[in-house]
C-alpha positions in Angstrom: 10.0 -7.8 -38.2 13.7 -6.3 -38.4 14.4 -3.1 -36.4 14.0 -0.6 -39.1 10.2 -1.5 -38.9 10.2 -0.2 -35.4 9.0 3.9 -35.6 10.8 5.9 -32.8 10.4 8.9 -34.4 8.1 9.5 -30.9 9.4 7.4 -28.3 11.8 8.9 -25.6 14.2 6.4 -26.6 15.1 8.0 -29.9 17.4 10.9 -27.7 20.0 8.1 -26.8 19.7 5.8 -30.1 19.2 7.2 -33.3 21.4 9.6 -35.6 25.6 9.7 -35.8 25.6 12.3 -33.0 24.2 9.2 -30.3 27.3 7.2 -31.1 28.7 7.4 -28.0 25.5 6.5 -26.2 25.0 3.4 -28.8 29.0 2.4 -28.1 27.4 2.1 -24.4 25.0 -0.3 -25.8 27.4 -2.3 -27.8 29.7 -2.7 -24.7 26.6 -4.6 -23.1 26.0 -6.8 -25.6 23.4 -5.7 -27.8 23.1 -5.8 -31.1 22.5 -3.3 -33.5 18.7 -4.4 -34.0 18.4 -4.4 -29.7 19.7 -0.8 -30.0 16.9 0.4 -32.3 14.6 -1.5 -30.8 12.3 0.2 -27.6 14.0 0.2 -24.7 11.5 -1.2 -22.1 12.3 -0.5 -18.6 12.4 -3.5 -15.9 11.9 -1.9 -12.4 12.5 -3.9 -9.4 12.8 -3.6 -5.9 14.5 -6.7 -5.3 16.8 -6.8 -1.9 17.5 -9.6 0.8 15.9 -7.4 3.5 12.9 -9.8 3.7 11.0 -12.8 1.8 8.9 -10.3 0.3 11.3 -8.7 -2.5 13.7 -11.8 -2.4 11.8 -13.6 -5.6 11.8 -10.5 -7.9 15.1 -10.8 -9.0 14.1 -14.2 -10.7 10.9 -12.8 -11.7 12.3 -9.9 -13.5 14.2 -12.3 -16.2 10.4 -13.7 -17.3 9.8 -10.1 -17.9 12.6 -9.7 -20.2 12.2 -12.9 -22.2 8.7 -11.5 -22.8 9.7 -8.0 -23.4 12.5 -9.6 -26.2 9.8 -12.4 -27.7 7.3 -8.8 -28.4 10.6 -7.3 -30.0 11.5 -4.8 -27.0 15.1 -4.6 -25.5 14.4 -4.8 -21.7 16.5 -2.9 -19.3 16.7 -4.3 -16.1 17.1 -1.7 -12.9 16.4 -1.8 -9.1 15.5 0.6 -6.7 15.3 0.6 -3.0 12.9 -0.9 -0.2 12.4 -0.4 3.3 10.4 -3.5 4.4 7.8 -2.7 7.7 8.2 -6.2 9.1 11.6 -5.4 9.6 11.5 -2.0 10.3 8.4 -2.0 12.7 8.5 -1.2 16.3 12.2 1.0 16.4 13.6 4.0 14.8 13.5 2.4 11.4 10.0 2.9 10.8 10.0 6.6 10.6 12.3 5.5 6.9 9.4 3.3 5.9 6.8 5.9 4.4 9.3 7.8 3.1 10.7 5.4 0.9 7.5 5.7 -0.7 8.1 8.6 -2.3 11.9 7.6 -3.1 11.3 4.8 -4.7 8.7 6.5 -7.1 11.5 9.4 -7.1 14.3 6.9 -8.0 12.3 4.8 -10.6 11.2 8.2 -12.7 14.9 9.8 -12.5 16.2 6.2 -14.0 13.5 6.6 -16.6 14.3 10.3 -17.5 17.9 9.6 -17.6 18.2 7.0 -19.7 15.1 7.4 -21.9 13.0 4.4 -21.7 9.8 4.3 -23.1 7.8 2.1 -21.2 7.6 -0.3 -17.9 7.2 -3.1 -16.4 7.5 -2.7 -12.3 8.2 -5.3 -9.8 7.5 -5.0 -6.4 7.4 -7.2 -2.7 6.8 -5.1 0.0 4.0 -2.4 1.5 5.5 0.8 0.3 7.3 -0.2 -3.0 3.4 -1.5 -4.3 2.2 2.3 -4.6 5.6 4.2 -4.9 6.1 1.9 -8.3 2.8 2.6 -9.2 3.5 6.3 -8.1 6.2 6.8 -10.7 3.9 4.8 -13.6 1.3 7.5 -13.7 3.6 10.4 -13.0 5.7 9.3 -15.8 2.6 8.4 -18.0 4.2 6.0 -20.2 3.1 2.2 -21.2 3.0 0.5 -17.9 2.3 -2.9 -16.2 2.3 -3.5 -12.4 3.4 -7.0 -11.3 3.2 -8.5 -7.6 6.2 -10.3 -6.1 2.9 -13.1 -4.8 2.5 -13.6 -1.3 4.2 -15.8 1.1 2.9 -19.4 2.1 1.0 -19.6 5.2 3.2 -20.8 8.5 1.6 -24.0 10.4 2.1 -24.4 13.9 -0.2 -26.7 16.0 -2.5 -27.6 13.3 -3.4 -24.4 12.1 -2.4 -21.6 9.7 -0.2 -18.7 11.0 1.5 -15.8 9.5 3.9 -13.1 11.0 0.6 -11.5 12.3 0.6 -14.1 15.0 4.1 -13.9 15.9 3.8 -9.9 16.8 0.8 -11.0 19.1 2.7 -13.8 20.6 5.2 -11.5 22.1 2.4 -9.7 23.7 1.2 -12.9 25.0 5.2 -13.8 26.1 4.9 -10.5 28.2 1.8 -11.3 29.5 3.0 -14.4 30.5 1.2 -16.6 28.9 3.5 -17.6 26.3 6.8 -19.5 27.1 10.1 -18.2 25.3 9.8 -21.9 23.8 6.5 -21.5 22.4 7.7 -18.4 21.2 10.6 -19.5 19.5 9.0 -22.6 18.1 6.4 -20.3 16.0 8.9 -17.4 14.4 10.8 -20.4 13.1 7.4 -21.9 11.0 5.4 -18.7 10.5 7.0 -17.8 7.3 8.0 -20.3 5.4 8.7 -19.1 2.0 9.4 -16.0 -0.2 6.6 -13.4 -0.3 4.7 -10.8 1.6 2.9 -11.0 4.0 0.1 -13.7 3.7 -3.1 -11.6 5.3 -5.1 -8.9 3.7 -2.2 -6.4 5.1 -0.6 -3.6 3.2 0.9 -5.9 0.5 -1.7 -7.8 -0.2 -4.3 -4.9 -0.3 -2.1 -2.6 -2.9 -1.4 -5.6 -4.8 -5.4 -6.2 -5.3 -5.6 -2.8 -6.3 -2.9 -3.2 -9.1 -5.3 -5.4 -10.8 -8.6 -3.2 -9.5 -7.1 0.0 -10.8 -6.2 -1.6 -14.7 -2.1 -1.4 -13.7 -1.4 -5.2 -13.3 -2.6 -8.2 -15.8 -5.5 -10.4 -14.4 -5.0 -12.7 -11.5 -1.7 -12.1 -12.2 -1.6 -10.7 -8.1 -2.7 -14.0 -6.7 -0.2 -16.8 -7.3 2.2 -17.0 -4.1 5.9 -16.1 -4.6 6.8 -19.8 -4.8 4.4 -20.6 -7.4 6.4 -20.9 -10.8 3.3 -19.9 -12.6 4.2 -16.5 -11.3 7.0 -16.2 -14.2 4.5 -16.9 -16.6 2.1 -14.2 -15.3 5.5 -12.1 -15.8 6.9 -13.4 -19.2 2.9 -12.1 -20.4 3.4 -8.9 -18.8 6.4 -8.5 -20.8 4.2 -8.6 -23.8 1.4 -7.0 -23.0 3.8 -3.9 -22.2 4.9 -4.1 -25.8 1.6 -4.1 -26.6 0.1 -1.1 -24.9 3.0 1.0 -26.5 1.9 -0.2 -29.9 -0.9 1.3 -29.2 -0.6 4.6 -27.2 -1.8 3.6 -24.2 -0.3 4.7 -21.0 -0.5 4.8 -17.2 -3.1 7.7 -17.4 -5.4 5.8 -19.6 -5.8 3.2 -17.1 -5.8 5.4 -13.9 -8.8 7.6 -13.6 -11.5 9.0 -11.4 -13.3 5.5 -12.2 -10.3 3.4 -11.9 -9.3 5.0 -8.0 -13.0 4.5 -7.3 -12.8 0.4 -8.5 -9.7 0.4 -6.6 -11.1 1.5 -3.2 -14.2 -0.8 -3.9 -11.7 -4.4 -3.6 -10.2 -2.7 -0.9 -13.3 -2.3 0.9 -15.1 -5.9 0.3 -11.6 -7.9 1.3 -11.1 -5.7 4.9 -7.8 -4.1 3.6 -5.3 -1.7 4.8 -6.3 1.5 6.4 -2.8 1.8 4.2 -4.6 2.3 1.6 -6.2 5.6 2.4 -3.0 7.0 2.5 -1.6 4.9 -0.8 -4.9 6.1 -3.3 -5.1 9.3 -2.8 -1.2 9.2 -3.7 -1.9 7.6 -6.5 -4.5 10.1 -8.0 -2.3 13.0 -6.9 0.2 11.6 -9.7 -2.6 11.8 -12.3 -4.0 15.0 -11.4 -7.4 13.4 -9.8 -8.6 14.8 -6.8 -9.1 11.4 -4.6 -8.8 12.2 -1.1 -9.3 10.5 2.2 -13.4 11.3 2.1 -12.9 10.3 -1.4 -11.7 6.9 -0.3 -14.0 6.3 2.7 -17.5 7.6 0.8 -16.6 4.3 -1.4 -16.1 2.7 2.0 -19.2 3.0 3.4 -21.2 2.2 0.4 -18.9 -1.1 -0.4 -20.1 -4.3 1.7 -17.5 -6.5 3.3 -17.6 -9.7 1.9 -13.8 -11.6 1.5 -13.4 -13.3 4.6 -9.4 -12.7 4.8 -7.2 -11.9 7.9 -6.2 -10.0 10.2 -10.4 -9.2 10.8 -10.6 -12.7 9.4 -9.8 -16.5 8.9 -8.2 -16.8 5.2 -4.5 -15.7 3.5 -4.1 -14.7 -0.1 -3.2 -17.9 -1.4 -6.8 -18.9 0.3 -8.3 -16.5 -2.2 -6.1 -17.5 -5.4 -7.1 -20.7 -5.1 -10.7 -20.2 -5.3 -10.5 -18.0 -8.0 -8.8 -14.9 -6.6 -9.5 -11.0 -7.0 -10.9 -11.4 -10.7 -13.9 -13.5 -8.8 -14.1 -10.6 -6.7 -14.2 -7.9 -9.1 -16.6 -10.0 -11.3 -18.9 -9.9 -8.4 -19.1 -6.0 -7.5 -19.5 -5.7 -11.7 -22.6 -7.5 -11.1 -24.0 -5.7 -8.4 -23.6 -2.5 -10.1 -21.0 -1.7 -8.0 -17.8 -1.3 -10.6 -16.7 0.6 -13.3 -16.7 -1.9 -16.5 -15.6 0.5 -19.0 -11.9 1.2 -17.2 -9.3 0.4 -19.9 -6.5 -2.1 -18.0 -3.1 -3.4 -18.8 -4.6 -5.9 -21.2 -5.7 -3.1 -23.5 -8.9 -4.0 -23.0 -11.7 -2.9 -20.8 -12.3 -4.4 -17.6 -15.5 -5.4 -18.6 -13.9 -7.6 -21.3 -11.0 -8.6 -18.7 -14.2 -9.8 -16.4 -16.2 -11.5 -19.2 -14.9 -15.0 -19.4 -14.2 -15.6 -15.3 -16.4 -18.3 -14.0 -15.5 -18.3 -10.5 -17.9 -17.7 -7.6 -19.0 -17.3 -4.2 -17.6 -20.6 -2.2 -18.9 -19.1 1.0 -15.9 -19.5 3.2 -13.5 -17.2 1.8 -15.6 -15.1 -0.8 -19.3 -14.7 0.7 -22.4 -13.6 -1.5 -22.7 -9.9 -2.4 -25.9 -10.5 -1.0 -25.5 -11.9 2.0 -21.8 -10.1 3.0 -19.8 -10.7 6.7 -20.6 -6.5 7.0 -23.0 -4.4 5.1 -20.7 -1.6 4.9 -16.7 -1.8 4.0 -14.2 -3.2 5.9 -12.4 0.0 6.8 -14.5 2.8 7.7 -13.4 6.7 7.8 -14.3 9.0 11.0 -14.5 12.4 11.5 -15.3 14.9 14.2 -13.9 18.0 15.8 -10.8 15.4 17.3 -10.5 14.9 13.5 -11.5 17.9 11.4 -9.0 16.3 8.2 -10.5 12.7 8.9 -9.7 9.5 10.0 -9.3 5.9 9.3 -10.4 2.3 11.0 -10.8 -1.1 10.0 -13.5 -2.4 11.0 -13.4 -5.9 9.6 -14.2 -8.6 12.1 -15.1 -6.0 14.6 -18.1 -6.9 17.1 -17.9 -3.8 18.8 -18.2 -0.5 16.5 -18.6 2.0 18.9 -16.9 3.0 21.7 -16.4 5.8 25.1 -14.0 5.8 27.5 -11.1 8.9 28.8 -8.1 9.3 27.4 -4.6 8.4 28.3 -2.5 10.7 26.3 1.4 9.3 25.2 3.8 11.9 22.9 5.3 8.7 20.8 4.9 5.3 20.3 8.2 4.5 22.3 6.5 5.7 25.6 3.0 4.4 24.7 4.7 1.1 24.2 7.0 0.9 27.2 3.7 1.8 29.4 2.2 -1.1 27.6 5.1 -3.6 28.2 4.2 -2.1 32.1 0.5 -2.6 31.6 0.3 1.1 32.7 -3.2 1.0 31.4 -6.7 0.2 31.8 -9.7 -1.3 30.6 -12.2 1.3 29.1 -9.4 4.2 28.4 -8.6 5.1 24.8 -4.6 5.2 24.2 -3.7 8.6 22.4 -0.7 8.6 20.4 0.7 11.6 18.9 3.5 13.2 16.9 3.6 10.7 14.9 2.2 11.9 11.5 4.1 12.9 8.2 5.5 15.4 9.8 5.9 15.0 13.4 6.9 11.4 13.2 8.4 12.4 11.2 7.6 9.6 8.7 4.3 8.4 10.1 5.1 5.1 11.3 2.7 2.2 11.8 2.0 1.0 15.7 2.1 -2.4 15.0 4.5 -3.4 17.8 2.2 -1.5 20.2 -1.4 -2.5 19.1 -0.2 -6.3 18.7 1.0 -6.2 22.6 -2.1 -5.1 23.5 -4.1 -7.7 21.7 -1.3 -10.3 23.1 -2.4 -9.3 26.5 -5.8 -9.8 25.8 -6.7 -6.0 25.8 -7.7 -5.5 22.2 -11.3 -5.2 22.9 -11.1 -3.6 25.8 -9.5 -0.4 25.0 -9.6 1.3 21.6 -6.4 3.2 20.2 -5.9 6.9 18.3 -3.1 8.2 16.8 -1.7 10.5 13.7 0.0 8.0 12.8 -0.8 4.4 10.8 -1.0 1.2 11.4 -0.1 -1.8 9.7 -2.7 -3.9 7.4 -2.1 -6.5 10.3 -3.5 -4.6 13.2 -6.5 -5.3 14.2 -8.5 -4.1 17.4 -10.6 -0.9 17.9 -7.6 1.3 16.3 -7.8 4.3 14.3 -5.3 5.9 12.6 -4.5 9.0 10.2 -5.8 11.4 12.1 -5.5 15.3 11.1 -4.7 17.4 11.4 -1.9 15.9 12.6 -0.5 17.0 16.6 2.9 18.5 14.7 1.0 21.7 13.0 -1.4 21.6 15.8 -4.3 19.4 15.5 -7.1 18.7 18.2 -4.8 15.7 18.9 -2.2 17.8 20.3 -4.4 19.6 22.5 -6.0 16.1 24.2 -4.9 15.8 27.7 -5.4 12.5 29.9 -9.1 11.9 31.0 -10.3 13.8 28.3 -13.5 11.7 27.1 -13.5 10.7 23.5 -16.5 9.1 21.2 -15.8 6.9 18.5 -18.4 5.5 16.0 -17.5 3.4 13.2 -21.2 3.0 12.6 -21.7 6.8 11.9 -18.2 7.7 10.9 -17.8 9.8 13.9 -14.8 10.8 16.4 -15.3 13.4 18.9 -14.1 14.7 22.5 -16.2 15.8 24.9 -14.8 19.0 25.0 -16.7 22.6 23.8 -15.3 24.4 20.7 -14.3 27.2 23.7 -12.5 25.0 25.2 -10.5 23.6 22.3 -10.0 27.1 21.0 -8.4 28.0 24.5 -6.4 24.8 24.6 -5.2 25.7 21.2 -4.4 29.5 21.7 -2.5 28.1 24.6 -0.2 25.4 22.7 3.5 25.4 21.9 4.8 22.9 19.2 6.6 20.7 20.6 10.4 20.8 20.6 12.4 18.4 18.6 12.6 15.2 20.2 15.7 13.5 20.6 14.3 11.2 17.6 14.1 14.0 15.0 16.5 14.7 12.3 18.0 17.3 11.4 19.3 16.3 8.2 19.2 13.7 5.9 16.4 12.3 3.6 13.8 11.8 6.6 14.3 15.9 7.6 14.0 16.3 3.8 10.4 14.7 3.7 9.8 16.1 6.9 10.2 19.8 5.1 7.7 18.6 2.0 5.3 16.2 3.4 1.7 17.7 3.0 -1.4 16.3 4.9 -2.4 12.5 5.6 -5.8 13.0 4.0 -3.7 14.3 0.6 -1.9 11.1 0.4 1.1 12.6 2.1 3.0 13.7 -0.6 6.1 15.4 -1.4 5.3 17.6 -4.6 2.8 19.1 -6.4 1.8 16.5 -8.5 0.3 16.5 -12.3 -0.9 20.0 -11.5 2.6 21.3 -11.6 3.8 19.7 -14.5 5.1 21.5 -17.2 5.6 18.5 -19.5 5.1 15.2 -19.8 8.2 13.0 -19.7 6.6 10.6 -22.6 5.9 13.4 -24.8 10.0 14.6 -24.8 
């Protein structure tokens, strides 16, 4: 096949490469070292968000080059680009983790404006860490051209005193060095083994969730989530997705074909059987909001409650991913809810075929340590578990996974940021039985919504996690674990029943029914209300710059906190120019 044989008479790419008046654009081309036949070939956009932040992205780079020999083997002309990440291991626990949501929505931002400006027709997307996952996915559907998903692959488990750790155990440790019943030796001994390799994080934690629902939701190739960052077979997994890019633009089918209603739905099922991120509450509905679908928060957590739990992975468990991989990883898993009736077989995937087909020839099964029976699951209902009540008209979210105790009472001890619930923390300024309220920390009021990891994993460190149970409107990170609930709305910024708690307050929580309630009378929350003032700007606020910009856009947790209006303002489609 010689380029003339390639028919861009419909792809984007024809605006910078075809006719004498795209000279100048094709002299571009020339200067990089492609030929004339590279030039009227597709151009095939290689997203990445490689960076030397963290272990997570710092493989993608070398991934990203398999992609390209595959793209040039199906007779595509790849064109290699990075965008930003913020990683939350790095960011968590100071000012930087009010940037970590928002990258989100940059990174989708950044990864469509490189498409639209330089005209490529499809994508292959590479990404490491929490937020880069669904902000590459983000920009797939909302550009709605050919796409394929790829995972960076986890990091290696740590081993320290005979047994497996991951960076999960070093943010509890320095609880436990506060406490005092961890040495700074001890401490010191296990950040230097707990990650020992490229890749993200190793539990069922943000990374690890989204990345089982590339392959859930049709956007990634088959297993191709499982392999750990070190494994080589991860640039064949790559060097395939390359093709099979090639070969979903052959054939017309784009990032919209694959997500739907269905596919969102499939999605929050693997999220719900393997304990994953509350993250992904926030992460779905985001997704669905590119493709027009509404999928929010009740969306997410109706699937919850009728999932069961049964992928025994940490933090709520015992296993990492590479546990799962090797006994037959998330296709096993998918294979099973088919079978129970509990997944959508007809979704069309990255393969080009339907998931049904993708599912047909896996052979894998139960082993009973790290994938349980459908029948006989570690939780009848999911993993994570949504909550609402008059403390949270908008919802809530909490996982649940390896939880004994699923309800739970106790008065209130009300801090207005994470800094001062933490410091009181550090203090032990707390007791058994109270529930620690954190507010103004949403999408707005953070602003950026940051994750409390820092704060819930001193808690647990100090042997508390049990004994007290945490609120805020803000998240927490796939590795918290503990009675903790997050996202909830409406958020204390635009005057939620959060803002109006004060300490003593009793509040209900019951993951069993799905409930969160104070024991306060609609009277006397309408009075509280009447008589709140918005909080000034803290000292932490912006007042310009890209987190003040979100700040002025973000819309509501249980939307997916998103910046604009989605499909349903679109007055094109980029793949249709």
């Amino acid at each position: 096949m010689d380029a003339k044989t390639h028919d861009k008479t419909r792809l984007v790419s024809r605006h910078v490469t075809e006719g004498p008046q795209r000279a100048p654009h094709r002299s571009y081309y020339y200067a990089m070292g492609l030929t004339e036949e590279e030039i009227h070939r597709p151009l095939i956009g290689v997203a990445t968000c490689w960076n030397e932040a963290a272990p997570c992205n710092i493989a993608l780079n070398r991934q990203a080059q398999a992609v390209k020999l595959g793209v040039k083997e199906a007779l595509g002309t790849p064109r290699e680009f990075t965008t930003i990440t913020v990683t939350d291991g790095i960011a968590m626990g100071h000012e930087g983790m009010r940037s970590s949501l928002p990258s989100r929505e940059a990174i989708a931002d950044t990864v469509e404006l490189t498409m639209r400006g330089h005209a490529y027709d499809a994508i292959v997307g590479l990404a490491g860490c929490d937020k880069s996952l669904p902000g590459m996915m983000m920009a797939m559907v909302r550009l709605n051209v050919p796409s394929v998903f790829i995972y960076g692959g986890s990091i290696l488990p740590g081993r320290y005193e005979g047994r497996d750790v991951t960076v999960q155990d070093v943010f509890e440790a320095v609880g436990r060095h506060q406490a005092g019943t961890l040495s700074t030796c001890e401490l010191e001994k296990l950040e230097a083994v707990a990650c020992p390799s490229a890749g993200s994080c190793g539990g069922q934690f943000t990374a690890n969730t989204m990345a089982c629902v590339s392959e859930a939701i049709g956007l990634a190739l088959p297993n191709s989530s499982g392999a750990p960052a070190p494994y080589e077979s991860r640039d064949q997994y790559c060097e395939t997705s390359g093709r099979a890019v090639m070969n979903l633009l052959a054939r017309g089918i784009r990032a919209r074909d694959v997500v739907t209603r269905e596919s969102l739905e499939n999605a929050a099922r693997v999220v719900a059987c393997t304990g994953g991120s509350t993250n992904a509450g926030l992460h779905l509905p985001a997704i669905a909001h590119e493709a027009g679908i509404k999928f929010d928060l009740d969306d997410v957590c109706q699937i919850f409650r009728e999932t069961p739990y049964f992928v025994d992975l940490k933090p709520g468990g015992r296993y990492v991913a590479k546990d799962l991989y090797d006994v037959g990883g998330i296709p096993v898993v998918m294979k099973m809810l088919l079978e129970a009736g509990l997944f959508h077989g007809n979704c069309v995937t990255a393969t080009g075929k339907t998931m049904a087909e993708n599912l047909a020839n896996i052979a894998g099964e139960a082993d009973g340590k790290v994938i349980h029976p459908v029948s006989k699951p570690l939780s009848a209902t999911g993993g994570v578990v949504g909550l609402k009540g008059n403390l949270a008209p908008e919802g809530a979210i909490v996982k649940v996974a390896g939880m004994k105790k699923l309800k739970f009472e106790g008065p209130a001890r009300v801090f207005e940021s994470e800094e001062d619930a933490f410091a009181a923390v550090q203090r032990r300024e707390y007791k058994e039985g109270e529930v620690i309220v954190i507010r103004n920390e949403g999408p707005k009021g953070g602003p950026g919504m940051r994750e409390m990891l820092a704060t819930t994993a001193a808690i647990s460190g100090q042997g508390m996690g049990s004994k007290v149970a945490l609120i805020t409107d803000g998240r927490f990170s796939g590795a918290t674990r503990g009675f903790c609930v997050g996202h909830v709305g409406p958020e204390a910024a635009v005057g939620g029943p959060i803002a109006l708690l004060k300490d003593g307050d009793i509040i209900q929580i019951d993951a069993r029914k799905g409930t969160i309630k104070v024991k306060l009378s609609a009277k006397e929350l309408k009075e509280r209300h009447k008589a709140w003032k918005q909080q000034p700007p803290r000292e932490t606020f912006y007042g310009s710059g890209a987190i003040w910009k979100y700040a002025q856009l973000v819309g509501p947790a249980k939307d997916g906190a998103v910046t604009h209006p989605g499909k349903d303002g679109e007055r094109h489609v980029y793949a249709d120019l």
